[in-house]
DOLUM-286813 format. One record per residue (C-alpha): residue number from 1; x negated, y negated, z negated. Coordinates in Angstrom, 1 decimal. Layout:
NUM / X / Y / Z
...
//
This chain:
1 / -52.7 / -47.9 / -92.8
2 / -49.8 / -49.3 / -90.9
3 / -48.7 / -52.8 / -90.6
4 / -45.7 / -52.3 / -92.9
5 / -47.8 / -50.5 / -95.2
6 / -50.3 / -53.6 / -95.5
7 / -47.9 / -56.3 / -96.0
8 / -46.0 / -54.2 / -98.8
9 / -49.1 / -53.5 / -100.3
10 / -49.8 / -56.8 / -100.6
11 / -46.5 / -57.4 / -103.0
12 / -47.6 / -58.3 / -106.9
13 / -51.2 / -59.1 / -106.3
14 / -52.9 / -61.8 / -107.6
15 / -54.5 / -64.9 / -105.7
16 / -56.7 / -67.4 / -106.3
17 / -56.7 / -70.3 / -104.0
18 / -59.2 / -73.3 / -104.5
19 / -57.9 / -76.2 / -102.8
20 / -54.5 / -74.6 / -102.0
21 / -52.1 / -77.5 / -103.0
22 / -52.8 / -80.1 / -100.0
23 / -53.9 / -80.0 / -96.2
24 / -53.0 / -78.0 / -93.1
25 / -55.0 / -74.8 / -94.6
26 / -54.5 / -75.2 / -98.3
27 / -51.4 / -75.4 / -98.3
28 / -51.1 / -73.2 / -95.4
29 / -52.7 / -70.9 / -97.2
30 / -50.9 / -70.5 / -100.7
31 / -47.2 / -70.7 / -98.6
32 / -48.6 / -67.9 / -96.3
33 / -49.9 / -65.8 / -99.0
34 / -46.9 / -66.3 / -101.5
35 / -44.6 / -65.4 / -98.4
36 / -46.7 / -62.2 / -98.7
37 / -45.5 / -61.5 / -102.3
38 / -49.2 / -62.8 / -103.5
39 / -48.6 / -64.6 / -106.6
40 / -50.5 / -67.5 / -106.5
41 / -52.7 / -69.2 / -109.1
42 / -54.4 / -72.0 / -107.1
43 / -56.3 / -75.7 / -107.8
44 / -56.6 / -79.1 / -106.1
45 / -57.6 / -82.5 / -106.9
46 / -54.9 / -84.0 / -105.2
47 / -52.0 / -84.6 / -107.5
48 / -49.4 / -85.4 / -105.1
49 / -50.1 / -81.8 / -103.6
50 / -50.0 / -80.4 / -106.8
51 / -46.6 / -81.7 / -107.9
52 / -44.8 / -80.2 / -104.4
53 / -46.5 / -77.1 / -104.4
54 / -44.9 / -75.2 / -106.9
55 / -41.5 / -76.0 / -106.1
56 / -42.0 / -75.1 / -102.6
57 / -43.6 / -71.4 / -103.3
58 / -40.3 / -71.2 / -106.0
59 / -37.7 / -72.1 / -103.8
60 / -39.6 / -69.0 / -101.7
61 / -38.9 / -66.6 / -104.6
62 / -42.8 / -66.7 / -105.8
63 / -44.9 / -67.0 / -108.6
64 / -47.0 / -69.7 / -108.4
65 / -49.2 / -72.1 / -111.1
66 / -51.1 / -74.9 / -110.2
67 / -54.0 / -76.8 / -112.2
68 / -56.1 / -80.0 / -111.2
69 / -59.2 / -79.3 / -110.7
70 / -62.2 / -81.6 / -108.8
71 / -64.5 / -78.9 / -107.5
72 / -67.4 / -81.8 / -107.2
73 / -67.1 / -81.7 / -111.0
74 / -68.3 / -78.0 / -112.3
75 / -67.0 / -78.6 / -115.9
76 / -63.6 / -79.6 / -113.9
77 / -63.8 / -76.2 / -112.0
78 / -64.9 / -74.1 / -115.0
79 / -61.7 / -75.9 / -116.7
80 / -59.5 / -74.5 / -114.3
81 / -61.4 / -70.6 / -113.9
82 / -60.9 / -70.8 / -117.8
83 / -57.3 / -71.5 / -117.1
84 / -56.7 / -68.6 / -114.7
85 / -58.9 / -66.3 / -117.2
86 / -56.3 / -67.4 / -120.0
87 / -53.3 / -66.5 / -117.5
88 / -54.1 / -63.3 / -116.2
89 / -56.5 / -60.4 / -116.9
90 / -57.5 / -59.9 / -113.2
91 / -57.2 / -61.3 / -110.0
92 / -57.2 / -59.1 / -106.4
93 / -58.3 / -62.0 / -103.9
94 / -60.2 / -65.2 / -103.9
95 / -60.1 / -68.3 / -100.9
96 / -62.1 / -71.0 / -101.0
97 / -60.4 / -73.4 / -99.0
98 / -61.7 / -76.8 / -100.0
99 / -64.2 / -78.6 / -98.0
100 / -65.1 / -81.5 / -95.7
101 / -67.6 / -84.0 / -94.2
102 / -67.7 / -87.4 / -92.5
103 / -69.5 / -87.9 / -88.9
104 / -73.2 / -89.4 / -89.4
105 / -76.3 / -89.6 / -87.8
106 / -78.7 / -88.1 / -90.2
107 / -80.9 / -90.6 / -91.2
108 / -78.0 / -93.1 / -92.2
109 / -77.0 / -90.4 / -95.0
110 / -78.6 / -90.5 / -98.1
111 / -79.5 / -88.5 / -100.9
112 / -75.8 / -88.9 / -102.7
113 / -74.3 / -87.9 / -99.4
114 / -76.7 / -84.7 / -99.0
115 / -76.0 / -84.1 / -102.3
116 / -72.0 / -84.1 / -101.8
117 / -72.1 / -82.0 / -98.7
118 / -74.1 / -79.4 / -100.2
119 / -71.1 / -79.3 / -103.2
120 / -68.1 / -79.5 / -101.8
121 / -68.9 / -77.0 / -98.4
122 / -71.7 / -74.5 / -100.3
123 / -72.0 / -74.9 / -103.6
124 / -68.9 / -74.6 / -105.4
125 / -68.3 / -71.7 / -104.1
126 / -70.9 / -69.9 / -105.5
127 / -69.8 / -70.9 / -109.0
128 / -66.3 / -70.1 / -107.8
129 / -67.5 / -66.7 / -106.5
130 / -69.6 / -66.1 / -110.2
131 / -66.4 / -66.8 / -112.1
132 / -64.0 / -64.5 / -110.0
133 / -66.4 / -61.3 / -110.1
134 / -65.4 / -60.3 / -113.7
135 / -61.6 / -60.6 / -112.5
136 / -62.0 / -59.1 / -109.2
137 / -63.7 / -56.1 / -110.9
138 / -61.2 / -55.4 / -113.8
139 / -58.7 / -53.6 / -111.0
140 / -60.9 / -51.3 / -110.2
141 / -59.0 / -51.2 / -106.9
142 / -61.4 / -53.9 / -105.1
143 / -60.6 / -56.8 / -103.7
144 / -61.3 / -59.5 / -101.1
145 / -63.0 / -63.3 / -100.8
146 / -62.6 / -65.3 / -98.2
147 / -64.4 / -68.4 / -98.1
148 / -64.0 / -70.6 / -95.2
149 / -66.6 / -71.7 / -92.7
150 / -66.8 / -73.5 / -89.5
151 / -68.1 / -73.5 / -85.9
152 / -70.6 / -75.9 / -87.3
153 / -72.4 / -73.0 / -89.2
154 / -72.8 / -71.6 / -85.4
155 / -74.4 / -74.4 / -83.6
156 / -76.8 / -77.3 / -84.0
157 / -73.8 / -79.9 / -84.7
158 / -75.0 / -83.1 / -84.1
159 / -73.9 / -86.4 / -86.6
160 / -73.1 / -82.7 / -89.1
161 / -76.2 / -81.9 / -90.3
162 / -76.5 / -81.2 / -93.9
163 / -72.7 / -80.1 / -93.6
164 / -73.9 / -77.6 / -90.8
165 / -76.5 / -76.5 / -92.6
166 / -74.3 / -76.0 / -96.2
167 / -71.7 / -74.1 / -94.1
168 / -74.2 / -72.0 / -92.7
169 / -75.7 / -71.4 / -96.1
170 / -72.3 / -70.2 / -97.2
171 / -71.8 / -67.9 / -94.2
172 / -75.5 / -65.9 / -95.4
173 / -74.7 / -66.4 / -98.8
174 / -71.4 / -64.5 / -98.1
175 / -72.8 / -61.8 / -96.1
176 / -75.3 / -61.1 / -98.9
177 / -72.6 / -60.8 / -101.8
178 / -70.9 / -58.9 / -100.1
179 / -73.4 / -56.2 / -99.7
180 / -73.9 / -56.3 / -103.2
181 / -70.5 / -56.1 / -104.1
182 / -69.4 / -53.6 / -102.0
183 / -69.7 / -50.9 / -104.1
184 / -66.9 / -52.1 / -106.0
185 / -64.6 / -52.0 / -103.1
186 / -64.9 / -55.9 / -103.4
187 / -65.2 / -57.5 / -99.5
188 / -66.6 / -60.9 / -98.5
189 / -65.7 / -62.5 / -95.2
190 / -65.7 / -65.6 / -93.9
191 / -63.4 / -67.9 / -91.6
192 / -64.2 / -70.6 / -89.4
193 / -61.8 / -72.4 / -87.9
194 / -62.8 / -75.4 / -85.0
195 / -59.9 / -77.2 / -84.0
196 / -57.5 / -77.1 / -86.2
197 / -55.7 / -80.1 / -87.3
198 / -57.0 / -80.5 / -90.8
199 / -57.4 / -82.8 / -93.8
200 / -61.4 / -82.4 / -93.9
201 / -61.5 / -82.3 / -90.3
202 / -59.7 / -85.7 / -89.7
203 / -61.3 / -87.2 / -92.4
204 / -64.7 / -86.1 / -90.5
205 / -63.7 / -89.1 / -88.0
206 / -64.4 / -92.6 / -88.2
207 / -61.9 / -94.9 / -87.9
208 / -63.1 / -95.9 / -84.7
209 / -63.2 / -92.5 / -83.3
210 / -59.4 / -92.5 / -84.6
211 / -58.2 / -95.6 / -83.1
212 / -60.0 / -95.0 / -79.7
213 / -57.9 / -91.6 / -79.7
214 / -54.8 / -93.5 / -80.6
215 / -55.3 / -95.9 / -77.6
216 / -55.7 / -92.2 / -75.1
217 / -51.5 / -91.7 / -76.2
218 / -50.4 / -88.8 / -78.8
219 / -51.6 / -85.9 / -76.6
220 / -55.0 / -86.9 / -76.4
221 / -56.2 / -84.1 / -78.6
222 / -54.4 / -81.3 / -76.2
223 / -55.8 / -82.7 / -73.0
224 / -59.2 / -82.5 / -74.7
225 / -58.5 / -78.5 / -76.0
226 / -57.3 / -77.9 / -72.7
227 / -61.7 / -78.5 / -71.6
228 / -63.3 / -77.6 / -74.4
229 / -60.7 / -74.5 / -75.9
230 / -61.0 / -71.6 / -73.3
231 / -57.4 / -70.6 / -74.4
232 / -56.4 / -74.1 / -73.6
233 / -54.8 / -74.8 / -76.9
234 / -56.0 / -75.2 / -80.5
235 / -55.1 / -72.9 / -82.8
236 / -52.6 / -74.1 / -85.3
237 / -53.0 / -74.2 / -88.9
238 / -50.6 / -70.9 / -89.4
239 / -52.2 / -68.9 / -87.3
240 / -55.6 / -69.8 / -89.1
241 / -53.4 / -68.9 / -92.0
242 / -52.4 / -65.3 / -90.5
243 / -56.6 / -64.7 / -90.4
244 / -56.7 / -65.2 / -93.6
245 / -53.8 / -62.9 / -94.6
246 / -55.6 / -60.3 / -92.3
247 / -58.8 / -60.7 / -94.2
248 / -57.1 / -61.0 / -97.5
249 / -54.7 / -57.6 / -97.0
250 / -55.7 / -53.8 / -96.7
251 / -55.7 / -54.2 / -92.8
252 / -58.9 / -55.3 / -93.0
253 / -60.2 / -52.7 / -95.9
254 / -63.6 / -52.1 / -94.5
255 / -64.1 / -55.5 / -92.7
256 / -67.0 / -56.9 / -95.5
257 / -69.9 / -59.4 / -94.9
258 / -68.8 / -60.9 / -91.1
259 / -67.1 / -64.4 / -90.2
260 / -63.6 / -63.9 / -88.3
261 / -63.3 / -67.3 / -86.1
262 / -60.0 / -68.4 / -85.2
263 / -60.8 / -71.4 / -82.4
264 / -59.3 / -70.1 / -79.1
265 / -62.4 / -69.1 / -77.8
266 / -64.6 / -72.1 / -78.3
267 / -66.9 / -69.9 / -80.4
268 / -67.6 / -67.0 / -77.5
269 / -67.8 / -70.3 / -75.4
270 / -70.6 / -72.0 / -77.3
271 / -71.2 / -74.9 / -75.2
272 / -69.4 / -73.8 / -72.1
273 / -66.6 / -76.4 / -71.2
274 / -64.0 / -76.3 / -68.1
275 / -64.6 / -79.7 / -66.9
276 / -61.9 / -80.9 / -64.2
277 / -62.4 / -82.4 / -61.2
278 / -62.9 / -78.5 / -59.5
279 / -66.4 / -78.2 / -61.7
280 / -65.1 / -75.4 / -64.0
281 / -66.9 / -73.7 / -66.4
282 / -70.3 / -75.3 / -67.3
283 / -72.3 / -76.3 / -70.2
284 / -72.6 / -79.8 / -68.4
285 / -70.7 / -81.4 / -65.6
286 / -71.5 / -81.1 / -62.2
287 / -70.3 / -83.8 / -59.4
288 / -67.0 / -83.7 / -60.1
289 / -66.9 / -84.7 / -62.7
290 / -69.7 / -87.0 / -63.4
291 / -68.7 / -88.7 / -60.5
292 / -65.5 / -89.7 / -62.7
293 / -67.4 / -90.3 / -65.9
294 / -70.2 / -92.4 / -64.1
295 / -67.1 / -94.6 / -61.9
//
């Protein structure tokens, strides 16, 4: 199938988007798929988000409704699945876009944070995932899930524990349905995303982390993804969009089960960091640099 053939093929299907009225990548991600010709059908519990959305995808020329929906709360989250059951017979792709964490040590969490992280970056989506099988099935032309992951499902993330370990949950937990499913021509992918400006992702940050970034001037964060990004740049939050419109359309029709991680290269890199002062790439600094970081 050709590119022009995918993006048409697209046109008048049907999208579910969990946390697709508010942030970088939920919003990202309705706006991208409705430019698609993807009616949307998509949840968030931020109301603000909600009330802009759906004049935004209208004044594109889509379809769009949007419910509230908290998906801590499952009766809040079966609410809204019972509203998309009562607004369309079938759906043809599902993203799971809501997430997030805050930086901590592990043993100053406690059981309620534990408990959260597991939630709001594992366990909804399974209930999500139970809900949209019926719909995904009554097609009978397949269709495709993307839930979204992180680096931190990689890698022993330090001060992300229990998030790391909820993500990386999700990432197995995906690559098992979707050997299940995949009979039914029903795909299950992954994306993790690393830099990206995001609402979870600078929410992660204390306030301290944010203010001693603020002193460092507004191009702080580039001169840091220009060391730790091998492509020297963080992606930006439509071109983590455009992998999930690949993941989402017939381009990737037998891509099922794998994570597709759009970071610039900090993923193939695991560790490996172009410090300045002539050390290049290492997993620590050599004299050069530590002879600036020690000064």
């Amino acid at each position: 199938m050709g590119l022009r053939e995918a993006h048409e093929a697209m046109k008048g299907k049907i999208a579910v988007v969990v946390g697709g009225a508010a942030g970088y990548l939920g919003r990202g991600t309705t706006v991208g798929l409705a430019n698609e010709g993807v009616r949307i059908i998509c949840c968030d519990n931020d109301r603000e988000g909600l009330a802009t959305i759906v004049p935004e995808v209208e004044a594109m020329g889509g379809k769009i409704s949007a419910h509230y929906a908290d998906v801590m709360d499952e009766a809040s989250l079966d609410a809204f699945w019972d509203a998309v059951e009562a607004e369309t017979d079938h759906i043809d792709i599902l993203v799971n876009v809501a997430g997030g964490v805050a930086r901590s040590m592990f043993d100053q969490t406690t059981r309620e944070t534990h408990q959260k992280d597991i939630r709001l970056n594992y366990g909804y989506h399974i209930d999500s995932c139970q809900r949209a099988l019926p719909l995904l099935r009554k097609s009978g032309n397949g269709g495709s899930i993307v839930n979204f992951t992180t680096i931190e499902a990689h890698r022993g993330a330090a001060t992300f524990a229990v998030y790391a370990g909820a993500k990386a949950a999700l990432k197995n937990f995906s690559r098992t349905l979707a050997v299940e499913i995949a009979q039914d021509k029903i795909r299950v992918n992954c994306l993790a995303s690393d830099t990206t400006l995001a609402r979870a992702s600078n929410a992660a940050l204390s306030p301290t982390d944010v203010a001693r970034l603020i002193e460092l001037g507004p191009d702080a964060l580039d001169k840091s993804s220009a060391f730790y990004v091998p492509m020297k740049r963080a992606p930006t939050p439509e071109e983590v969009v455009d992998g999930v419109i690949f993941l989402a359309s017939d381009l990737s029709r037998t891509v099922t089960g794998t994570t597709l991680h759009v970071d610039g290269g900090t993923y193939a890199a695991m560790g490996w960091i172009d410090w300045p002062e002539g050390d290049g790439f290492m997993p620590a600094p050599l004299a050069g640099s530590l002879k600036k970081l020690l000064a």
